[in-house]
N, C-alpha and C positions, 0 to 999 in steps of 0.2 A: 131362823135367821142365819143367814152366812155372812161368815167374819173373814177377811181377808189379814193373816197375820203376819211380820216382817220375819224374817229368818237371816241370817248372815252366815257367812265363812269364810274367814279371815283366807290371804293369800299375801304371801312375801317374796321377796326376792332378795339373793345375794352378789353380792358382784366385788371385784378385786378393784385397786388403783392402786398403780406404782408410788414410791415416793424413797426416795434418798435420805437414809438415816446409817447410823453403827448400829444400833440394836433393835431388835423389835420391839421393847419400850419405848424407845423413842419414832420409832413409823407410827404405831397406834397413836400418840400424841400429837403428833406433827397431823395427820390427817382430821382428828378431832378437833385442832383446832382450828383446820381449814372448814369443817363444818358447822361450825359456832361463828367465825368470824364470816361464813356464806363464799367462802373465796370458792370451795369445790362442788361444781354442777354436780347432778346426777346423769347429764350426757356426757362424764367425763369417765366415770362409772360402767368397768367392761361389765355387764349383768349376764348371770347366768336365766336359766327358766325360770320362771315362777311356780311355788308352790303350794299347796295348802298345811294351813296352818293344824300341826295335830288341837284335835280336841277345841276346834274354835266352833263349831257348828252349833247354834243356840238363835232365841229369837233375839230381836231388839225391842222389842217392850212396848212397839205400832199394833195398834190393831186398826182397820179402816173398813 
């Protein structure tokens, strides 16, 4: 019999957005709470490439 099994590998991306603060405590909060309260798209979001995730390569638990 042959089992067709799921496998995955995670892939992320990073990207920068400006935002007006004094400190960089305060830009990290001011932007978190622009993504908690939904106000900041991810097309506002310069993204660099994507990459693969170290160490993410494992099945997901499908077999079909």
């Amino acid at each position: 019999m042959k089992l067709q099994v799921s496998v995955e590998k995670r892939l992320y991306c990073t990207g920068t957005v400006e935002v007006e603060a004094d400190t960089p405590e305060e830009a990290i909060d001011e932007i978190e709470r622009q993504i908690n309260a939904g106000e900041l798209q991810t097309t506002a979001v310069e993204w660099n490439d994507p990459t693969y995730e170290d160490m993410s390569f494992q099945t997901t638990g499908d077999v079909d």
